[in-house]
C-alpha positions as CSV (number, residue, x, y, z in Angstrom):
1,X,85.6,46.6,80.8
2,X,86.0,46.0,84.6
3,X,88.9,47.4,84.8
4,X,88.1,50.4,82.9
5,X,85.0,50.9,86.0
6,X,87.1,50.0,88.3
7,X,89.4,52.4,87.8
8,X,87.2,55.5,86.6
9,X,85.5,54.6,90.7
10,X,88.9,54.7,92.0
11,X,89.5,58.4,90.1
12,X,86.1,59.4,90.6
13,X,86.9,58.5,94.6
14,X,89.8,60.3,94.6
15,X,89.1,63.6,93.4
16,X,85.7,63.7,95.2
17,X,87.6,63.1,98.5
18,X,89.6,66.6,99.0
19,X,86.5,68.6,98.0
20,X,84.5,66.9,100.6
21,X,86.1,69.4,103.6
22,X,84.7,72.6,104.0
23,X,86.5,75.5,104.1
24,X,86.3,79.2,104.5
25,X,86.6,80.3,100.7
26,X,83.8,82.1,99.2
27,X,81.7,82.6,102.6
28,X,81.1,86.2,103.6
29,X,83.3,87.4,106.6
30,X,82.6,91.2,108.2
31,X,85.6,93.2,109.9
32,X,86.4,95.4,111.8
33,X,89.7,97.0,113.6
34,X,89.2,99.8,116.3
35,X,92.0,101.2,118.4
36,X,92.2,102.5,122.1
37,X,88.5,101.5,122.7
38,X,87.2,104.2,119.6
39,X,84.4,103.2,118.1
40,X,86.2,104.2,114.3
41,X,86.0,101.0,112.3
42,X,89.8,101.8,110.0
43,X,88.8,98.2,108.2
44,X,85.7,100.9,106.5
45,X,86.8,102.6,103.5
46,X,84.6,105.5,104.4
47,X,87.3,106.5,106.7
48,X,90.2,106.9,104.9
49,X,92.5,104.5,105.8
50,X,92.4,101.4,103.3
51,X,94.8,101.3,100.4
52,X,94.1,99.8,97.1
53,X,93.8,96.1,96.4
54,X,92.4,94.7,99.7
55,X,89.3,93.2,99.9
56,X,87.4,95.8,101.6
57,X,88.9,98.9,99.8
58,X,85.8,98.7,97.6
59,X,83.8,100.5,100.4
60,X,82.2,97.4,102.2
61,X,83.5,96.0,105.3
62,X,82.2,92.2,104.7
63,X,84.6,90.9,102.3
64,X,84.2,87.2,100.7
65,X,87.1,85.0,101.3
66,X,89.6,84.6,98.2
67,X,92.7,84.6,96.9
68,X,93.7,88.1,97.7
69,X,94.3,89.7,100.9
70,X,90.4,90.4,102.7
71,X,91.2,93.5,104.7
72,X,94.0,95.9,104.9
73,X,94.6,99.3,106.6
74,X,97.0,101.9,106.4
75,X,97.9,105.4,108.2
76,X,102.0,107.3,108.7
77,X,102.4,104.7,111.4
78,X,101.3,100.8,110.5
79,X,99.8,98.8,108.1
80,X,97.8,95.6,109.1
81,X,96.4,92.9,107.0
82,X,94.2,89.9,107.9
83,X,94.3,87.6,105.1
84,X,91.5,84.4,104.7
85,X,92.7,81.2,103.1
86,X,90.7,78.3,103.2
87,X,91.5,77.4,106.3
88,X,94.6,80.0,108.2
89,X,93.9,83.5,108.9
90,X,97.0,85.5,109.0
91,X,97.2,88.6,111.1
92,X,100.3,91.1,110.1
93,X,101.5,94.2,111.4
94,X,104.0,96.0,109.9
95,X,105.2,98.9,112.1
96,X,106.1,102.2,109.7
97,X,107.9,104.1,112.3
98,X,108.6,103.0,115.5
99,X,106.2,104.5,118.1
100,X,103.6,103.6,121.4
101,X,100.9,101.7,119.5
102,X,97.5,101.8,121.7
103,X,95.4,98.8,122.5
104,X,93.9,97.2,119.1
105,X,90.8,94.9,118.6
106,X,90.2,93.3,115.6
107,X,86.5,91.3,114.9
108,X,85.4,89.1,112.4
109,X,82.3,87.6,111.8
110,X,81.0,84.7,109.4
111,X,77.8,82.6,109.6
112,X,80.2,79.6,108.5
113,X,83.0,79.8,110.9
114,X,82.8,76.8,113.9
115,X,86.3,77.5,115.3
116,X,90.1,79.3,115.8
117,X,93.4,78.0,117.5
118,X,96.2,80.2,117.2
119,X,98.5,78.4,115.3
120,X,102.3,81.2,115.9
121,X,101.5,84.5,117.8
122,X,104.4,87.2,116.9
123,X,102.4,89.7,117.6
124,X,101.3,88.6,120.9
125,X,97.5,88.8,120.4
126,X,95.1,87.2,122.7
127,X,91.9,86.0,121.7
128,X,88.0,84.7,122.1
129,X,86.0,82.9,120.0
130,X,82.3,82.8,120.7
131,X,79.2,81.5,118.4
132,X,80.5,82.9,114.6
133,X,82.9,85.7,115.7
134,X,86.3,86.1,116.3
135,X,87.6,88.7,118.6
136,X,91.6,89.6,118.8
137,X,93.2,92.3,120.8
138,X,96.9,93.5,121.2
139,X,97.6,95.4,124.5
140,X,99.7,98.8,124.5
141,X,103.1,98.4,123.9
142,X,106.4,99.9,121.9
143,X,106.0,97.7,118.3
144,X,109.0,98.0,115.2
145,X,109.2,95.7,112.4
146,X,106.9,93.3,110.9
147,X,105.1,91.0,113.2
148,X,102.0,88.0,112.3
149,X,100.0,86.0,114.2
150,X,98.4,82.8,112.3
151,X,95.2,81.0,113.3
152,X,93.4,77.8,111.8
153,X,90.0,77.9,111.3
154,X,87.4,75.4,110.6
155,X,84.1,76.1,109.1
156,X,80.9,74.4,109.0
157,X,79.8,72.0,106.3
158,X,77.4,73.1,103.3
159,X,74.0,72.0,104.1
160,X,73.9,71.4,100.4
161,X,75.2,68.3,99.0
162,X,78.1,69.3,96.9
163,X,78.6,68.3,93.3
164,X,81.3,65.6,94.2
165,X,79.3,64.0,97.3
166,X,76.5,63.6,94.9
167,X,78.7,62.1,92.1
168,X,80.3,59.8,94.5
169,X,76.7,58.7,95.9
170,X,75.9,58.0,91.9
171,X,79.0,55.9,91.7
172,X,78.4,53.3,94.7
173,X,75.2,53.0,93.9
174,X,76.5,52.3,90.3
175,X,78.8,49.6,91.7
176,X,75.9,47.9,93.8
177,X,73.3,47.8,91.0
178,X,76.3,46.1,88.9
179,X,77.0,43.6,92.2
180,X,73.3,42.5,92.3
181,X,73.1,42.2,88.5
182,X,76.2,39.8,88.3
183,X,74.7,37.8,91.1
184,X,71.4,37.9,89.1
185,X,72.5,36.4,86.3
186,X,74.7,33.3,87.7
């Protein structure tokens, strides 16, 4: 019987212990991607420019973080994706047709996001994080091919006790209640 408890505390440990780090999927991030200094936000819907199966081709421009790709845009010239994991944001550009691609800011926003380092930069985007937002911009330049820039991202902890940190609280306190019981009774 010991054993058996000591082992289902070891399991119990072990598969508590990866769900203990927060990460980005299923929080609510907003986006937008602008070009030249325009104030036309081609991560909305509304304007034309999103194809099918991205996150924010169902008309919104906050998008909660998945498994598919969160926002996507498309015109005769590029396509760019920004695709949330639960921890890497991946940035790609795939250039259509060679041409003079203006200056391009990207911004994201989410209540749970506490930081960004770039992680590669193909494309050559600089960046700025400050309080929950993200801001990335590419200067004006002659672009071909497909280029991506990665960052890593950490997000803050649920407030909220998850399932797994309460179960692993249960089970301690399990093991000390047994501890103080066989010393009770020697």
């Amino acid at each position: 019987m010991k054993k058996v408890c000591s082992l289902l505390a070891i399991a119990v440990l072990c598969l508590s212990a990866g769900s203990l780090w927060a990460d980005g999927i299923g929080t609510d991030v907003t986006g937008s991607l602008t070009f030249n200094g325009g104030s036309t936000n081609y991560f909305d819907a509304a304007n034309g420019f999103v194809p099918p199966g991205y996150g924010n081709s169902s008309g919104s421009t906050t998008v909660t973080i998945g498994s598919g790709i969160e926002f996507g845009f498309s015109d005769s010239v590029n396509l760019n994706t920004a695709d949330f994991t639960g921890s890497t944001l991946t940035i790609t550009n795939e250039v259509l047709s060679s041409n003079i691609a203006g200056l391009l800011q990207m911004i994201f926003t989410d209540s749970a996001f506490t930081g960004f380092t770039l992680a590669s930069n193909d494309l050559g985007l600089t960046y700025s994080f400050t309080g929950n937002t993200l801001t990335i911009g590419r200067a004006e330049g002659e672009y071909s091919g497909v280029h991506s820039t990665v960052f890593n991202y950490t997000t803050a902890a649920s407030p909220v006790p998850e399932p797994s940190t309460i179960v692993l609280l249960a089970t301690g306190l399990l093991g000390a209640a047994g501890a103080v019981r066989r010393r009770l009774s020697a």
